[in-house]
C-alpha positions in Angstrom: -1.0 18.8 6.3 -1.5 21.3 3.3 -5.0 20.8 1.9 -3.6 21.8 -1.5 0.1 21.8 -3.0 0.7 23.7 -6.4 3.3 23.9 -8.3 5.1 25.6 -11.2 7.1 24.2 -14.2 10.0 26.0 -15.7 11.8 26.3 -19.1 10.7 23.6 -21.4 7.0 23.3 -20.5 6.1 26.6 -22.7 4.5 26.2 -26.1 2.9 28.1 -28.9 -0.1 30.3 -28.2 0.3 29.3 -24.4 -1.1 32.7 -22.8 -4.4 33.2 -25.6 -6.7 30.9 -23.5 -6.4 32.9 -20.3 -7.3 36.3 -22.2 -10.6 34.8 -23.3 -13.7 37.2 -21.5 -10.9 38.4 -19.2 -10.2 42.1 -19.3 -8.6 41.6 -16.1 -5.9 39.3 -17.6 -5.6 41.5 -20.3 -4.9 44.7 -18.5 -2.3 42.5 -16.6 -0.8 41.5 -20.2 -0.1 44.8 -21.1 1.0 45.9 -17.8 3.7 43.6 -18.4 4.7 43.6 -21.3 5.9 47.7 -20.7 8.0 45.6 -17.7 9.6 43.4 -20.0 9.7 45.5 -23.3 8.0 43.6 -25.6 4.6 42.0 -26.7 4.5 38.7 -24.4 1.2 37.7 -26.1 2.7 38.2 -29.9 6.3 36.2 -28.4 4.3 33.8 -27.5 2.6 32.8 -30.7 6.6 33.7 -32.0 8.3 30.0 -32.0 11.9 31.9 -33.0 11.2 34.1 -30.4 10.0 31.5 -27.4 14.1 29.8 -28.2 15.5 33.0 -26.7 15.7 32.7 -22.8 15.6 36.0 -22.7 11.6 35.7 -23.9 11.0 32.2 -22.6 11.4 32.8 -19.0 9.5 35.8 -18.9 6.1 34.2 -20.6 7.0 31.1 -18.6 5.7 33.3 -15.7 3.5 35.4 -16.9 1.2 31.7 -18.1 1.9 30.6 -14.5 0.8 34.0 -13.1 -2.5 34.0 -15.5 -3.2 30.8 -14.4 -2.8 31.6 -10.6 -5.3 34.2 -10.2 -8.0 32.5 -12.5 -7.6 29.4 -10.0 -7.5 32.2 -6.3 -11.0 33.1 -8.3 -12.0 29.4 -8.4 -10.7 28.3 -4.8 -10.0 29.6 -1.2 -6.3 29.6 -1.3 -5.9 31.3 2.1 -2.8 30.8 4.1 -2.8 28.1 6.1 -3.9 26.1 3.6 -1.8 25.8 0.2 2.0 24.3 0.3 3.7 26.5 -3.1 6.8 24.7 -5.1 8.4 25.8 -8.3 11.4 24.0 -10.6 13.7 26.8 -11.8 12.0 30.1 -13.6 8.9 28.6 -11.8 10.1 29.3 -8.3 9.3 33.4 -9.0 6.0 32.6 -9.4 5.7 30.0 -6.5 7.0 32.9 -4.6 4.0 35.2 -5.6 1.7 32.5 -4.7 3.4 32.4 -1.0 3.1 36.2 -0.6 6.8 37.3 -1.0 6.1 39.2 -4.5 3.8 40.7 -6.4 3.2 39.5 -10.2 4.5 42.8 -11.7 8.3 42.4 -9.2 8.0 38.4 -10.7 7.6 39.7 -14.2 10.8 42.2 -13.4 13.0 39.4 -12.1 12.6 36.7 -14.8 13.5 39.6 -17.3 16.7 40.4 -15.8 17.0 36.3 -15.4 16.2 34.9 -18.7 18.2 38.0 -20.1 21.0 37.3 -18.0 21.3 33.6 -18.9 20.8 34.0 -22.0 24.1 36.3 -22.3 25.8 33.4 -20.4 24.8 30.9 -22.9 26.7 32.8 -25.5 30.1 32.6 -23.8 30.2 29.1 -24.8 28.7 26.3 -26.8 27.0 24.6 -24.1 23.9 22.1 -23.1 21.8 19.8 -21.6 20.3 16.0 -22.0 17.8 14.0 -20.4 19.4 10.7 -18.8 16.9 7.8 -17.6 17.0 4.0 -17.8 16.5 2.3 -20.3 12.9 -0.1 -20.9 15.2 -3.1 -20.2 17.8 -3.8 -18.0 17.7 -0.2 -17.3 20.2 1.9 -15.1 20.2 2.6 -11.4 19.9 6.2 -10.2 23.5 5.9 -8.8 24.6 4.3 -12.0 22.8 7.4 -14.2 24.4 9.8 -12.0 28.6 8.2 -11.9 28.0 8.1 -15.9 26.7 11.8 -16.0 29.7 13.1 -14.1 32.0 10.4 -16.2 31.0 12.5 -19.0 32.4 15.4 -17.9 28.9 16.7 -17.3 26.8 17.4 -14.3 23.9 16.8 -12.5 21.9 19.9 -13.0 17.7 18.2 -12.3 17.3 15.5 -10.1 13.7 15.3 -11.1 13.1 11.9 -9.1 11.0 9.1 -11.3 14.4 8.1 -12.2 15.1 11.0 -14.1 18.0 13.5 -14.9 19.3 16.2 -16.2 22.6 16.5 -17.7 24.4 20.2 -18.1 27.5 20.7 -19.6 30.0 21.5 -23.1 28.1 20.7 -26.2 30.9 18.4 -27.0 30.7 16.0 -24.3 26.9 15.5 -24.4 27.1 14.9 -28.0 29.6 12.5 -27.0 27.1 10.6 -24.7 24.4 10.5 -26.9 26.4 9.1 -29.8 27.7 6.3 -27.4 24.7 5.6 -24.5 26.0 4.2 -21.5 24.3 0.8 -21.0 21.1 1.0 -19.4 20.3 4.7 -20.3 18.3 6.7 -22.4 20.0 9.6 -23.1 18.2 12.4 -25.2 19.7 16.1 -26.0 17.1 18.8 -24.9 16.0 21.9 -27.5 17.6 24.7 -24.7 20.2 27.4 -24.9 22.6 26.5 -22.8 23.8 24.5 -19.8 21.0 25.9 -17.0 22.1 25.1 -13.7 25.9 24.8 -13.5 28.7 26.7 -13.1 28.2 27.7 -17.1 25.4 30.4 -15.7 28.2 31.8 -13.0 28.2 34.8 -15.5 24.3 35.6 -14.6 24.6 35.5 -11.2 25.7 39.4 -10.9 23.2 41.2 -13.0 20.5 39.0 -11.2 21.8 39.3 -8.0 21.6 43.0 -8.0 17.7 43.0 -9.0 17.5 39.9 -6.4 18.6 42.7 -4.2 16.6 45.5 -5.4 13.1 43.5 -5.5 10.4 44.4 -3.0 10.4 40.9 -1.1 7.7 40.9 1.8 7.2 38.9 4.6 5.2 35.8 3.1 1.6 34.9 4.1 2.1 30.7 2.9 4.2 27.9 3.1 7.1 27.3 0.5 9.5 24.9 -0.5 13.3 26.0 -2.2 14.1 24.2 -5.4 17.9 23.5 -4.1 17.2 21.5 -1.5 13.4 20.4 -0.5 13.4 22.3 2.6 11.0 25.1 3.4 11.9 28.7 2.4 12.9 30.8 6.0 12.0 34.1 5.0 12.7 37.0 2.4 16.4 36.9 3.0 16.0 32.9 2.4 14.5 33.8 -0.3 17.1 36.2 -2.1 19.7 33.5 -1.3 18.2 30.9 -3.0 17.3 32.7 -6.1 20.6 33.8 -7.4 22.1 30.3 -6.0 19.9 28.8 -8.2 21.4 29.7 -11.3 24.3 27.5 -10.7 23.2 25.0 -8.7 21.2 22.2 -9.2 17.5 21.4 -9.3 16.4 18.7 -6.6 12.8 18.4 -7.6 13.6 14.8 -6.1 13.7 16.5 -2.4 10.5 18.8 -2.9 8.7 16.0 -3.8 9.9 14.2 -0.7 8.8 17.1 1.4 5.7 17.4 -0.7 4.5 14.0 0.5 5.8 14.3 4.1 3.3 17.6 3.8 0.4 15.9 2.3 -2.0 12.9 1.7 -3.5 10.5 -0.9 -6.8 12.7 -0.7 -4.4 16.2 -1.6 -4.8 18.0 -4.8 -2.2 18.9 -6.8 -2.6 21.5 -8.9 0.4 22.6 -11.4 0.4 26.2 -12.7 0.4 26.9 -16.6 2.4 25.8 -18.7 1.8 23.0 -17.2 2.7 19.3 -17.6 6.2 18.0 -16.8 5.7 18.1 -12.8 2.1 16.7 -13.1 3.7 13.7 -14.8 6.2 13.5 -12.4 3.5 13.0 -9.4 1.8 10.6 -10.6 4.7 8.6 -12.0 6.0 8.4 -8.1 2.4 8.3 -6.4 -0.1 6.4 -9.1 -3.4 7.8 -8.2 -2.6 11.2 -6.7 -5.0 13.7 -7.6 -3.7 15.9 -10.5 -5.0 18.9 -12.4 -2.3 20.3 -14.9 -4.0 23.9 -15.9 -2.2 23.5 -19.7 -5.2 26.2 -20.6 -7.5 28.1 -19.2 -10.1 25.4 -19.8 -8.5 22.6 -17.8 -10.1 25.1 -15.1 -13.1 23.2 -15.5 -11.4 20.2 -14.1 -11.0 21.9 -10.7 -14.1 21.2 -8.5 -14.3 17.5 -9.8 -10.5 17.1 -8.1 -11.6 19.6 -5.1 -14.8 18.6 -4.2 -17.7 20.5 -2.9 -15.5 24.0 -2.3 -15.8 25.8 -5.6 
């Protein structure tokens, strides 16, 4: 058993302004702004209060991770997050920082990587008008699972999140999802999501090579903590694992569903669960499939505060 699990949201959780609150009396974090900003080539704190500029995957991904990253080493300040101890899980973009927090890169390599892979799939997203929508059932009379998932791929589309809590993720041609939304299967909510492109199906198979040669090229170590891959649940078995999974990733689904099931095999009702700026969507997830786990979802650097109420005595 983990005494504390955290995880790491991807695309989709960021939001305007979403790094200022961890630069507050924190040179520290500011040095570590700068610093990577020269990696990615541009101002991550000014993108960030930049809403035309936060569309582009090419700038979301990167100030996806550099909120989580913030967020991690204000909470290693606040807790003892030593080896043994901690159980790491990220959904997409979010995995690169999970894999910081398990000791297999440093924040600067992390920063590298989701340049090259939010630039990557954004190039991919412009080789076709493709998307993504939200499938779940409807308030009454809604949808099984298996019924959600036969209409996704009746659609022409695929599965590209199994989020669990009875929720989906549809990726495919712009056409066909605009097809399902203007004609619901019965049952279902169906709602189009604000992103680029159709993340996590073969429409990213052009990102895979650019990425896969920095995949290649990044300094993975051997890691100090336990984590879970985002493809399948199952523990991650080692830097070469690790490399594996990453480019995979891009065209393969999401099966938060299965790191949740591993998550609770892995953990108890007294666990905290702590999810990483810019926080939210996997917090709600918990606590719609275990009411009354113990959540903190660090959406700013105040939400700190909430930590030793949720940990105890330890901070």
């Amino acid at each position: 058993m983990y005494d504390y699990v955290i995880t790491v949201p991807g695309q989709g959780a960021h939001r305007l302004g979403m790094l200022d609150s961890w630069l507050v009396d924190s040179p520290r974090a500011q040095e570590l702004l700068t610093e990577w900003s020269r990696i990615t080539g541009f101002d991550l704190l000014e993108a960030g209060r930049d809403s035309a500029a936060m569309s582009d995957t090419a700038v979301a991904q990167p100030l996806i991770t550099a909120a989580a990253l913030l967020s991690l080493e204000r909470l290693r300040a606040r807790l003892d997050l030593s080896p043994s101890r901690v159980l790491y899980a990220g959904h997409s973009v979010g995995e690169l920082t999970a894999a910081v927090g398990a000791g297999y890169l440093d924040p600067a390599a992390a920063i590298a990587l989701a340049q090259v892979r939010g630039q990557a799939m954004s190039a991919a997203c412009a080789v076709a008008p493709t998307g993504m929508a939200a499938f779940m059932p409807s308030k009454r009379n809604g949808a099984s699972d298996e019924a959600i998932t036969d209409a996704i791929q009746a659609a022409g589309l695929t599965v590209a999140n199994w989020n669990g809590s009875h929720q989906f993720v549809a990726a495919g041609t712009l056409a066909a999802i605009e097809a399902v939304i203007a004609d619901s299967p019965p049952g279902m909510r169906v709602v189009r999501l604000e992103v680029a492109g159709a993340f996590h199906s073969s429409a990213m198979a052009p990102a895979q090579e650019p990425f896969a040669r920095a995949v290649a090229e990044a300094p993975l170590r051997t890691p100090h903590s336990a984590m879970l891959g985002n493809g399948d649940g199952a523990f991650v078995g080692g830097p070469d694992d690790l490399r594996q999974r990453l480019v995979t990733q891009l065209v393969s689904a999401v099966r938060w569903d299965l790191c949740a099931e591993s998550v609770a095999r892995c953990s108890s009702a007294e666990t905290p669960h702590i999810e990483l700026a810019p926080a939210g969507p996997l917090t709600k997830l918990a606590e719609r499939a275990h009411p009354g786990v113990r959540t903190v979802a660090l959406r700013a650097a105040d939400d700190l505060d909430r930590v030793p109420a949720l940990v105890g005595s330890e901070t």
